[in-house]
C-alpha positions in Angstrom: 0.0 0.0 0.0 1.5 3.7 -0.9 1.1 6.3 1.5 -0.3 9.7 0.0 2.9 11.4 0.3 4.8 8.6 -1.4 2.1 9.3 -5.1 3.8 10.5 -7.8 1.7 13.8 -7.6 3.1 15.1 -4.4 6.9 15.3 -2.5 7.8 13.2 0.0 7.3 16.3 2.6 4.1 18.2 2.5 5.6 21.7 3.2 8.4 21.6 0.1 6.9 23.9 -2.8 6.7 22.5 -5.9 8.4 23.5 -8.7 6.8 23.7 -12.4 9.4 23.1 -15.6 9.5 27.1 -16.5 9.7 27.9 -12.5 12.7 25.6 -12.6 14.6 27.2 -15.9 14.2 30.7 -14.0 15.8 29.6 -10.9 18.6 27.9 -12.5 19.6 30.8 -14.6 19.4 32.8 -11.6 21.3 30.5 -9.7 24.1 30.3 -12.1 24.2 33.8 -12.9 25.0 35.0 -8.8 26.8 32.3 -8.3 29.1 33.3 -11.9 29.1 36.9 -10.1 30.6 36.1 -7.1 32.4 34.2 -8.5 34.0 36.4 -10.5 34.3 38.9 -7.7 36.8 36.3 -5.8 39.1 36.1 -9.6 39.1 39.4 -9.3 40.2 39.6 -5.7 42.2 37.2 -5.8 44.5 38.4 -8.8 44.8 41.8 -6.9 46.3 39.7 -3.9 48.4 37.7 -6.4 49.5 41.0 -7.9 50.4 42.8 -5.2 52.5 39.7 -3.4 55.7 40.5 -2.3 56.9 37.8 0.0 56.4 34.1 -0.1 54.3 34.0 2.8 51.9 36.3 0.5 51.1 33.1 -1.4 50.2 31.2 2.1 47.6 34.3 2.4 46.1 33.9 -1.2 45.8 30.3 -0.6 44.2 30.7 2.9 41.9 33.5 0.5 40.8 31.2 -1.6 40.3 28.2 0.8 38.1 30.3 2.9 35.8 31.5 -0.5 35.4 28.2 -1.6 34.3 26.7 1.9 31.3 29.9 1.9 30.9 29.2 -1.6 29.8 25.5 -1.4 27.7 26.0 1.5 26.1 28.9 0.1 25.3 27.7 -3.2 23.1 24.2 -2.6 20.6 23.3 -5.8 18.5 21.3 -4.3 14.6 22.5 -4.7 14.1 22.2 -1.0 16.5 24.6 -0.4 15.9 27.2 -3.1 14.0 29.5 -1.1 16.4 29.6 1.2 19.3 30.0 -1.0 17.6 32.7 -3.4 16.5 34.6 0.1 20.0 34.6 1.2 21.4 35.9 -2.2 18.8 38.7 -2.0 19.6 39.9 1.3 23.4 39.7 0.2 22.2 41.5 -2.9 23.7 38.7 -5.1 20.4 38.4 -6.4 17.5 40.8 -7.2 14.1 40.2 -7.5 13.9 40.8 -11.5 16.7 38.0 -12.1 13.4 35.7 -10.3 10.6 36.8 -12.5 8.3 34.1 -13.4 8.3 32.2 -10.4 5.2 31.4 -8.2 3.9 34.3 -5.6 4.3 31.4 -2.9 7.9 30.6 -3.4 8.6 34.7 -4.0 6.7 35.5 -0.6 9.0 32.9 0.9 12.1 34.3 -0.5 11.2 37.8 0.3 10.4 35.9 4.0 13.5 34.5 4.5 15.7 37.9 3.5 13.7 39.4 5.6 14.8 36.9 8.6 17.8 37.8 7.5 18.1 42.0 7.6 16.5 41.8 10.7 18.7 39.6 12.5 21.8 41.2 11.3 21.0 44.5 12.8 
């Protein structure tokens, strides 16, 4: 016997949004394009450190740089549709992410976004 929450019609967990075919283009082009901004923000960062390195211990500096970026980075950046709202919210409170770059998504997974930056501005005060 299948449970109601195990039909092909429904997610395992009742409170995950679900996300159409054209919601799911729109948040991975959004997606990819903060993350490819940031991204490129750490290059550029980084080539200015490289640049401006004078001593060897410099590199051990550009090296701990990078490290660090990459660690925030991967736990930042999780595709996984459970998580989007979270992820997108984050990258708008950041301002990674604005709320054009998510047109065409569903008011409910918006209001959550705009929810969960919200959570966030408030608590970093």
């Amino acid at each position: 016997m299948t449970s109601p929450s195990a039909t092909q019609d429904r997610y395992p967990y009742q409170n995950e949004p679900i996300w159409s075919r054209s919601e799911k283009t729109v948040a991975r082009a959004a997606f990819d394009a903060a993350l490819k901004r940031e991204l490129q923000g750490i290059m550029q960062e980084a080539k200015q450190m490289a640049n401006q390195a004078n001593e060897p211990a410099d590199l051990w500096d550009l090296e701990h740089y990078l490290t660090q970026r990459r660690k925030e980075i991967d736990r930042k950046y999780e595709y996984k549709y459970s998580q989007l709202t979270h992820v997108f919210g984050r990258l708008l409170h950041e301002q990674r992410l604005c709320e054009e770059e998510l047109r065409g998504l569903q008011e409910d997974k918006l209001k959550l976004i705009r929810s969960f930056a919200t959570f966030l501005s408030e608590n970093a005060a």
